[in-house]
Phi, psi and omega in degrees: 000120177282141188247154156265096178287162157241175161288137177302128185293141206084013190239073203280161169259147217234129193209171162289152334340322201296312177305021214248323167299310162308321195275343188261338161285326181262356172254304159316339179285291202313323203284313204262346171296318173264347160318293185311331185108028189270149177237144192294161181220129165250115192255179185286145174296319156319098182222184191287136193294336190286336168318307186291312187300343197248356161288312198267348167111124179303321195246030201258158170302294201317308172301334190253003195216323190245008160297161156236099195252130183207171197254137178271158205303004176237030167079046151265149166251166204194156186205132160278143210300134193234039164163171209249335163333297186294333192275308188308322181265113076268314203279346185290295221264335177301312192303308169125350186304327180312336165285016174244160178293352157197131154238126161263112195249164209182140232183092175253133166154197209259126143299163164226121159218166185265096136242208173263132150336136180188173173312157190003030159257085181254182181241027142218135172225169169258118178257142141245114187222163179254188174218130187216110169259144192063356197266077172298329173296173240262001185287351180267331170278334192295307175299010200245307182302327183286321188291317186286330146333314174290308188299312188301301184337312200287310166272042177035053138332133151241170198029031197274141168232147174248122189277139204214139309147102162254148161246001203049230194250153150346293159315001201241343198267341166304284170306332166274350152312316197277343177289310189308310197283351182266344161272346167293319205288307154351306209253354183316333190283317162227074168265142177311162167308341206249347191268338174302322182302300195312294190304330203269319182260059181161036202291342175286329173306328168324299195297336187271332198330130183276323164339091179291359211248288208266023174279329181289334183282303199297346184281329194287338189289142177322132102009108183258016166296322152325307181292325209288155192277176169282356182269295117039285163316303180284325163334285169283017138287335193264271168337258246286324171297343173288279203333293188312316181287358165269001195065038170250103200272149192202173189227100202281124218223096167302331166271359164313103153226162199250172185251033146256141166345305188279357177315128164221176166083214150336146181170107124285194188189101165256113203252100147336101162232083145310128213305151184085204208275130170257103187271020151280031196358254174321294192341335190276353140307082211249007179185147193201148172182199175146191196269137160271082194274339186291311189345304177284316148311322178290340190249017172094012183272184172300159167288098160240073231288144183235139160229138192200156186244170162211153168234114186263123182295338196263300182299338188264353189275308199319314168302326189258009183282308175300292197299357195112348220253355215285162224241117189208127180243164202224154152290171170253008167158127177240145181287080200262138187300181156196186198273166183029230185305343161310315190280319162307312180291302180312332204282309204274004167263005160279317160295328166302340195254325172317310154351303229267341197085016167256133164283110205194106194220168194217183157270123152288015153252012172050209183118196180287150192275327164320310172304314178299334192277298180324329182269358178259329167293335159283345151255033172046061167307139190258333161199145197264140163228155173257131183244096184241175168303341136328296191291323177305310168307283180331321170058061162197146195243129171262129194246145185256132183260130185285338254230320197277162171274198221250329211250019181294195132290329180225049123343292187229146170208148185242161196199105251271189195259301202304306168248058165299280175316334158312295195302318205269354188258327178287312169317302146264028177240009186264298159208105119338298209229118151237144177285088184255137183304000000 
């Protein structure tokens, strides 16, 4: 009896057009990222669940409601990872990298949480994220900052802002806690359950609350800017003069704070806000980071201060998908076949030019050439040709520009077998990559 599966839900499958776009965000990551001196790193999808509990925070949503935590055939529990920040300080420090004076790492690939479904939110999702160990000064959170600045740039992101943040030192966060909790605690009685949960594990998550009932307590709420000590202060006064002197403008946001634990210090955001309505709504948080500096210590490593960002890959394909930008490579000239040595000879000049590193394509069931034109127009071909007994004789091809209508002029242009590859290589540095609207 035949059964139908599906994709688990929140769990999609990634196919052309869309990949393409995908394939050009991960490809622009590899390039300009190792420009910086960043180098990739892959960690297991797996990792030991207490790793995350003792990292990302006991009392984080992500640990009590939205791991996929499960026990393995030798009664161990492993959770599949639900950011990538804690498996990165696990492999620096399993690895021996913590003796050198910097390492910078960069990191593409799939998360996992049980959350609620929302815009460019699933539950396997894709992160980019960067990592930067050992450097406590304040040029490494700045430069930490510039590369995801850069990165937006690069894939023609417009209107992204950055919000920007001190939570201070460790030390700084009892007394401003102890503030938090007295202005809230009034009001406990009427908060929803889940914002009474938030107050009771978690009181600084209050300030992120989506909650319209609880936007006048939070505007209204200490600071933590109040609180932070002076190395802590001058730090993030020192960050903010690199920025300016990089000509990275920001905005500074009292209420930033991120929902993992380890955060200290430093804590940004970069947000889509376009003038008007922004209808990628959450969505429109495309980076989010800051400083751990405890973090490696906390996980049995050396005292090393860390600074690192994540980019969710789902929301920047979605975004640029909105703006027009989505991303598409075309073949550069497809190929119509004809029966017996025609087909052979035609088969082996699409591999000699696939060889070549042109994008080329054909039918492999031949057929009528009508059918064949329909099939080069179904994989959007940028110009058509018949490899016919003429054309064999001639060793010259009149090659069709698909793009054009029947009545430009320069429709057809022929062009000899010899410098086919030549014609076909300036055509793709002429446009590679098309931007479809």
């Amino acid at each position: 009896m035949s059964q139908k599966f599906a994709a688990v839900k929140g769990m999609n499958d990634l196919f052309a057009p869309r990949i393409e776009t995908w394939q050009y965000l991960e490809r622009t990551a590899r390039e300009l990222f190792s420009t910086w001196g960043y180098s990739e790193i892959r960690t297991p999808i797996v990792e030991d669940t207490a790793l995350f509990v003792r990292s990302v925070g006991e009392v984080t949503d992500i640990v009590s409601k939205e791991m996929y935590t499960f026990d393995d055939k030798g009664g161990r529990s492993i959770t599949m990872r639900p950011e990538n920040t804690a498996p990165a300080v696990r492999a620096y420090i399993e690895n021996g990298f913590a003796q050198q004076p910097v390492t910078r790492w960069y990191y593409l690939g799939p998360m996992f949480r049980y959350e609620r479904m929302k815009t460019g939110r699933y539950r396997q999702f894709y992160q980019l994220g960067a990592e930067a160990y050992g450097p406590a000064d304040a040029s490494q959170d700045a430069e930490n900052i510039a590369l995801a600045w850069s990165y937006l740039k690069a894939i023609g992101v417009p209107h992204v802002k950055l919000h920007l943040n001190s939570l201070g030192d460790a030390g700084d966060r009892p007394k401003y806690l102890e503030a938090l909790k007295a202005h809230f605690a009034p009001h406990v009685a009427t908060f929803s359950e889940a914002s009474k949960e938030t107050f009771e594990r978690n009181t600084m998550r209050l300030l992120d609350t989506k909650e319209e009932a609880l936007k006048p307590l939070v505007d209204s709420a200490p600071s933590i800017g109040d609180f932070i000590g002076d190395a802590a202060r001058a730090h993030f006064e020192e960050v903010k003069a690199l920025l300016t002197a990089m000509g990275i403008p920001f905005t500074l946001d009292p209420r930033l704070v991120r929902g993992l634990d380890y955060y200290t210090r430093t804590t940004f955001e970069f947000i889509y806000e376009p003038e008007g309505e922004n209808s990628l709504g959450t969505a429109g948080t495309v980076c989010g980071g800051g400083r751990y500096d405890n973090l490696v210590k906390e996980l049995g490593g050396p005292d090393k201060p860390a600074v690192g960002f994540a980019m969710g890959l789902d929301r920047l394909e979605i975004l640029l998908d909105a703006l027009g930008k989505r991303q598409e490579r075309r073949p550069l000239l497809f190929i119509a076949t004809m029966d017996g040595e025609l087909k052979v000879a035609a088969i082996k000049l699409v591999t000699d030019l696939r060889n070549q590193g042109l994008a080329v394509d054909f039918d492999p069931r031949g057929g009528k050439i009508k059918r064949q034109v329909e099939r080069a127009s179904a994989v959007k071909a940028r110009h058509f040709v018949v490899y016919g007994q003429a054309e064999h004789e001639t060793r010259s091809f009149k090659i069709k520009n698909m793009d054009l209508p029947d009545s430009d002029p320069n429709k057809e242009v022929t062009v000899p077998l010899d410098g086919l590859a030549g014609w076909l290589l300036n055509v793709s540095k002429a446009a590679p990559v098309t931007t479809t609207p």
